[in-house]
Each structure stands twice: as structure tokens, then as C-alpha cells.
C-alpha positions in Angstrom: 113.4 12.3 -21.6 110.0 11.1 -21.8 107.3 12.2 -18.7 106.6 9.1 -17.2 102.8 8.1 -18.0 100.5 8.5 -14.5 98.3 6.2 -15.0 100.6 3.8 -15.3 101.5 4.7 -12.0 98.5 5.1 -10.5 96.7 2.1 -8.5 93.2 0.8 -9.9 90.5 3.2 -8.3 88.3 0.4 -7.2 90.5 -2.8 -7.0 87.4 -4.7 -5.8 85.4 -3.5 -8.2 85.7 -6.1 -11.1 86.3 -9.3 -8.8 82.6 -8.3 -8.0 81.3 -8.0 -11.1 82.7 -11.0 -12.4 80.8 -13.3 -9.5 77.6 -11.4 -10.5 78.4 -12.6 -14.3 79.2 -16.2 -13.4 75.6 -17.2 -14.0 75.8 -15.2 -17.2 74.7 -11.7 -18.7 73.1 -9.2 -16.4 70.8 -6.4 -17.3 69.0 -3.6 -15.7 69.4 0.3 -14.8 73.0 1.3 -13.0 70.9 2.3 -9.7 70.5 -1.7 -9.9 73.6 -2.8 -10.8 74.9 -0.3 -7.8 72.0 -2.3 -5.3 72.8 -5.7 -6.5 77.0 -5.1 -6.4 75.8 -4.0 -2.7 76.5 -7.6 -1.2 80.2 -7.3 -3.1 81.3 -4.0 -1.5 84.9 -3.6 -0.2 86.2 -0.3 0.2 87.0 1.9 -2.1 84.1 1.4 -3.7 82.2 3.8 -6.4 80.1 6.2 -4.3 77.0 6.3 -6.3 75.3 4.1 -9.6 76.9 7.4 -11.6 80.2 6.8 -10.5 79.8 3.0 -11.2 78.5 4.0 -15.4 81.9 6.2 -15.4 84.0 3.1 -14.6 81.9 1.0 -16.7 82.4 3.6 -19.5 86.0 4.1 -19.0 87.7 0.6 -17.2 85.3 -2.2 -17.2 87.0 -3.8 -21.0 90.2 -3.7 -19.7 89.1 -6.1 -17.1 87.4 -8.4 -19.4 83.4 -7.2 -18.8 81.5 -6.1 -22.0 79.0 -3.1 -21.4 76.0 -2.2 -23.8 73.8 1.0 -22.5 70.5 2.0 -24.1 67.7 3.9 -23.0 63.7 3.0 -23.3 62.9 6.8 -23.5 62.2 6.3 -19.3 65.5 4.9 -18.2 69.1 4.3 -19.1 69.6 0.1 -19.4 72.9 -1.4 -19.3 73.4 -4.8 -20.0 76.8 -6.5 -19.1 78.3 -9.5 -20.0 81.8 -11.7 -19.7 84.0 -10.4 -22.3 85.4 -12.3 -25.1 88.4 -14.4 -23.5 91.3 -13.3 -25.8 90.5 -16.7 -28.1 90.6 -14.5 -31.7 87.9 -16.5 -33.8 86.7 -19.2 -31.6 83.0 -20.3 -31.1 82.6 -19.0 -27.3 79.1 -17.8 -26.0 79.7 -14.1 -25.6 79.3 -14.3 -21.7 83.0 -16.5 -21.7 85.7 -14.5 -20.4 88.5 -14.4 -18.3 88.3 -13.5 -14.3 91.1 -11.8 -12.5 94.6 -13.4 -12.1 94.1 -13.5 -8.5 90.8 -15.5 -8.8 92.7 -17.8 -11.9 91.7 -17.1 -15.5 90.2 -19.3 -17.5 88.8 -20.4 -21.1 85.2 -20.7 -21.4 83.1 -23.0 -23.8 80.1 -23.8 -24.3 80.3 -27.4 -25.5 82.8 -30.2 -26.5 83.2 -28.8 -30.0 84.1 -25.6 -29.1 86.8 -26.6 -27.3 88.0 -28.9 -29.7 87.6 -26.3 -32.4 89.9 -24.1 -30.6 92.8 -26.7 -29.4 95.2 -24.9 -31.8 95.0 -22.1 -30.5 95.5 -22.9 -26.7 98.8 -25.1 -28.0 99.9 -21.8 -29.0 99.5 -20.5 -25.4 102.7 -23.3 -24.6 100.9 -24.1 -21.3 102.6 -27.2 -19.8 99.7 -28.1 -17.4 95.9 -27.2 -17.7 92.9 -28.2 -15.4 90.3 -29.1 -17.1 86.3 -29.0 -15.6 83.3 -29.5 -17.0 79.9 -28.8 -15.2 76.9 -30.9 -15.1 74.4 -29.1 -13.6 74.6 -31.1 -10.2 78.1 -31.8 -10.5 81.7 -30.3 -11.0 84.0 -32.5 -12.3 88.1 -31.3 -12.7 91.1 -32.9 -13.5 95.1 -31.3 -14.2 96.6 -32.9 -17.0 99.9 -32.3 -19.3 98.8 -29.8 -21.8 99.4 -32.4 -24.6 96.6 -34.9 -23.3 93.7 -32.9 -23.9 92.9 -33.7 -27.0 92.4 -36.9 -25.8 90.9 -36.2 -22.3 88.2 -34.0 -24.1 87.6 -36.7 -26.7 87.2 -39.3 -23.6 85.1 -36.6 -21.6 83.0 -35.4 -24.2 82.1 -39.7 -25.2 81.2 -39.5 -21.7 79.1 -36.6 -20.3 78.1 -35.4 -24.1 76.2 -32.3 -22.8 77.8 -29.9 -20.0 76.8 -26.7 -19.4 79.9 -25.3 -19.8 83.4 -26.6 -20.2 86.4 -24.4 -18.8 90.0 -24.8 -19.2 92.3 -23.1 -16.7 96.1 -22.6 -16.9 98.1 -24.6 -14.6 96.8 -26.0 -11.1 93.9 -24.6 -10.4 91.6 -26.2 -7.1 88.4 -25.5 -9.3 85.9 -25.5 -6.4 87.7 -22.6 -4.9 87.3 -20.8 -7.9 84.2 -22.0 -9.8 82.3 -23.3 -6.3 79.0 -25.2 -7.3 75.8 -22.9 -7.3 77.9 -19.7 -8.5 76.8 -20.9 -12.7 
């Protein structure tokens, strides 16, 4: 018989932990020193929460791919830099700014793009996902806009969109019914 695998077992350390950093990385990559990162997660903190910037680098190092945040560190010769970022949102191939990603399931994952085309571009490969319903939203700048649609009609939806608000700032699909201002609230982008 096989030992069972503890960490399998074992709750996420710091539960909290990537809800937070994904808000921080809404508006897109953030860079600076971990002591930083720990001051500006601050506002974020629900217990249990890393005790010190050096426990926040170790789950960086160790946990923060899994939950869908990409982590570059480098030093200047006086300090250790990180720079993190969205990771890539499980999309193999498609034309998606490198801060896309997915957020946790509790907070509704989603597909980011970056224009029209993208989107477009990758169609096939969200048909393969066999979604029945998707929401789709688009942001202006000043303005959210969402609507959930059969899975089959967006082709078409984005075609009709994209002839009329050609340039959003980012175009996101979500699976299912998603109430986008809970999720993507204006001013968080």
C-alpha cells in the first residue's frame, strides 16, 4: 500500500494569500523588493498570513505558479527585485499579454485578452473547453460592459462587439454566470 501523500492533505498555508495578490495584479505587473510587496499586501491581510517579506519570497518560490502568479527575482547588486505578474491562463499558444491569468475559483476564473483578435484567434480553443454559457465583458476605460450568452454565439457577439467598441482595454471571458462587477468592480484595472 502506498503512504498517502501529506501535502495533499494538508490545507494551503496561507489561503488568503493569492486572492490578495491577484487584486494587487489586476491593474497589471508589479515590481519592487519583497519588504514591499509584504507593505503593500498589508491592506490584504487575513490571518494566517506570512510573518515576514522572507516568508512571503519562500511561498513565492515554492506556491505562487500553482496559483496562477508568475515570479521573476533579480538583484541590482543593493537589493533583491521581484517582479510579478498574472500567469499564463492555461490558453497553450494564444496571443495573451503575459499579465492574463486566471483568479481563484472562489473569485470566478476567467480568460484574458488584450484585444478583439486575440480572442478571436483563440475561439477554438475555448470550444474545446465545452462551456455551455460564458459572460463576456469588455472594458472601456470608463465603462464595464457584460453580457451571458450560449457559448455558441460568441463568435458572433465578439464580431458585433469588436464593430462596435473597436479598442477595449481588455476583453475577458468567464465561464458560466458570472455578475462581473462583483468580480472585476470598475477602478480595480
Amino acid at each position: 500500500m502506498t503512504p498517502l501523500s501529506t501535502s495533499a492533505a494538508m490545507p494551503p498555508r496561507y489561503p488568503h494569500l493569492p486572492g490578495a495578490l491577484h487584486r494587487l495584479l489586476e491593474a497589471g505587473p508589479w515590481q519592487g523588493t519583497p519588504t514591499e510587496l509584504y507593505a503593500t499586501l498589508e491592506a490584504h491581510r487575513v490571518e494566517p498570513w506570512p510573518a515576514n517579506p522572507v516568508s512571503l519570497s519562500l511561498w513565492l518560490k515554492h506556491h505562487a505558479k500553482a496559483h496562477g502568479v508568475q515570479v521573476e527575482a533579480h538583484h541590482t547588486g543593493e537589493r533583491r527585485v521581484l517582479r510579478l505578474a498574472r500567469g499564463a491562463n492555461g490558453l497553450k499558444g494564444a496571443t495573451i499579454p503575459a499579465h492574463s491569468g486566471t483568479i481563484p475559483p472562489h473569485t470566478a476564473a476567467f480568460w484574458s485578452f488584450p484585444t478583439w483578435a486575440a480572442l478571436l484567434e483563440t475561439l477554438p480553443r475555448l470550444e474545446g473547453k465545452h462551456l455551455e454559457e460564458v459572460t463576456l465583458a469588455f472594458d472601456l476605460g470608463s465603462s464595464r460592459t457584460a453580457q451571458t450568452i450560449p457559448a455558441g454565439w460568441l463568435p458572433q457577439v465578439v464580431e458585433r462587439w469588436a464593430a462596435q467598441y473597436p479598442q477595449p482595454r481588455e476583453v475577458r471571458v468567464y465561464p458560466g454566470v458570472v455578475e462581473v462587477s462583483t468580480v472585476w468592480p470598475l477602478g480595480k484595472g
